[in-house]
C-alpha positions in Angstrom: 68.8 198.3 173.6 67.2 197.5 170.0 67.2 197.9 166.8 65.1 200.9 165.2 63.1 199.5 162.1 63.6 200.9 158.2 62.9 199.5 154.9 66.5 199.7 152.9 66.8 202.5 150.5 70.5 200.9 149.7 71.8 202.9 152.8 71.2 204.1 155.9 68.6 206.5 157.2 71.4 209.1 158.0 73.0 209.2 154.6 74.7 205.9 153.8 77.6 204.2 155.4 81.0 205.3 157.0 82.4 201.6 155.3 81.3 199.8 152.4 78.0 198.4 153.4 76.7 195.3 154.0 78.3 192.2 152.1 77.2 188.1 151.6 74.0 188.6 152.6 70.8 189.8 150.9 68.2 191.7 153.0 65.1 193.9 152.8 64.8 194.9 156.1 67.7 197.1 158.0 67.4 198.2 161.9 70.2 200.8 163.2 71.6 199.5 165.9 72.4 202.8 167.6 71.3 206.3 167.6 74.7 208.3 167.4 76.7 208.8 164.5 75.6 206.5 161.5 74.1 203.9 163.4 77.2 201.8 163.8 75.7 198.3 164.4 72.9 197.4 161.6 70.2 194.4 161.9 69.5 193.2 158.5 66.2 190.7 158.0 65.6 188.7 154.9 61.8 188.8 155.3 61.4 186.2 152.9 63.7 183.6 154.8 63.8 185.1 158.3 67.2 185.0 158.2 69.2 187.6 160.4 72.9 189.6 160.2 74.5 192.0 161.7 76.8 194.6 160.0 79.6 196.6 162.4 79.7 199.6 160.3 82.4 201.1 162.8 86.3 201.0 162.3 87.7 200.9 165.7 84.8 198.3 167.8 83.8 194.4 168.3 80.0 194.7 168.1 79.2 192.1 171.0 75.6 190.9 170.2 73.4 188.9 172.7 69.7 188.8 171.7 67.2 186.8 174.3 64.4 185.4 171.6 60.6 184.6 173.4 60.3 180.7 174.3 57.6 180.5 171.4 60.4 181.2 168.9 61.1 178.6 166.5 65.0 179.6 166.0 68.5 178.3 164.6 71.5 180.3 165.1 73.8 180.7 162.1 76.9 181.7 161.3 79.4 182.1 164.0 76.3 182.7 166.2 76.1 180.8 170.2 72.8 179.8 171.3 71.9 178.6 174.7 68.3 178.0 176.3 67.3 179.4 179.8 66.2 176.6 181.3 63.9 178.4 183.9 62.0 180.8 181.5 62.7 178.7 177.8 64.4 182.1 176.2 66.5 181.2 173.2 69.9 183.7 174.0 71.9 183.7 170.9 75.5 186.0 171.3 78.2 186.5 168.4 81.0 189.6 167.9 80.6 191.5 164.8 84.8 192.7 163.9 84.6 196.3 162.4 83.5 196.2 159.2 82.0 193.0 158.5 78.8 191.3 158.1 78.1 188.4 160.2 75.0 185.9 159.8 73.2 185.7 162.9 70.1 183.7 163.2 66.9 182.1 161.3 63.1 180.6 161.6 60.5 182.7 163.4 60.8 185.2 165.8 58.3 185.5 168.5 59.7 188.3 170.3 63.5 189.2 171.3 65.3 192.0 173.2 68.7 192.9 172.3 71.9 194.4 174.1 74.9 195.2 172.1 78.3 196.4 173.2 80.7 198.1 171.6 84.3 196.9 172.7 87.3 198.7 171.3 88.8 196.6 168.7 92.6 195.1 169.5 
């Protein structure tokens, strides 16, 4: 599953957010993470800095992220972010949890290609 692309108008393709928005971190770039409702999950890019967060617009879920980034990627994770490299293929695999309704820094460099899968784990 990935991220759908937007420029941000200052809210979300669907008519804003169900929280307060995106906080500590300045974008210009925001993905929706999910089709239904609001979006839930948001990617936000910093263009500029190729910096990455997340956003877990959702009340009631752990956003579990795990992105696979291409071997050509020239990556740091940030944040609370994990990072591992397949040593067979040279992926990058960077994971965090996004708590309902915060923002969480995620990664930065250059991206040369990534897949994403995000679950969303009922919040204890």
């Amino acid at each position: 599953m990935g991220c759908g692309s937007s420029k941000d108008d200052g809210a979300t393709a669907r008519g804003g957010y169900a929280l307060g928005g995106p906080k500590g971190f300045t974008y210009d770039e925001i993905n929706q993470c999910f089709k239904a409702r609001n979006g839930l999950l948001f990617r936000l890019v910093d263009t500029n800095s190729g910096r990455w967060a997340y956003y877990n617009d959702s009340k009631q879920y752990d956003m579990r992220v795990t992105v696979i980034f291409g071997p050509d990627s020239e990556i740091e994770p940030i944040g609370r972010t994990e990072m591992d490299v397949d040593e067979e293929t040279g992926d990058f695999i960077c994971m965090t949890v996004v708590p309902p309704g915060k923002t969480e820094l995620f990664i930065e460099g250059e991206v040369r290609g990534f897949v994403s899968k995000i679950d969303a784990v009922p919040h204890d």
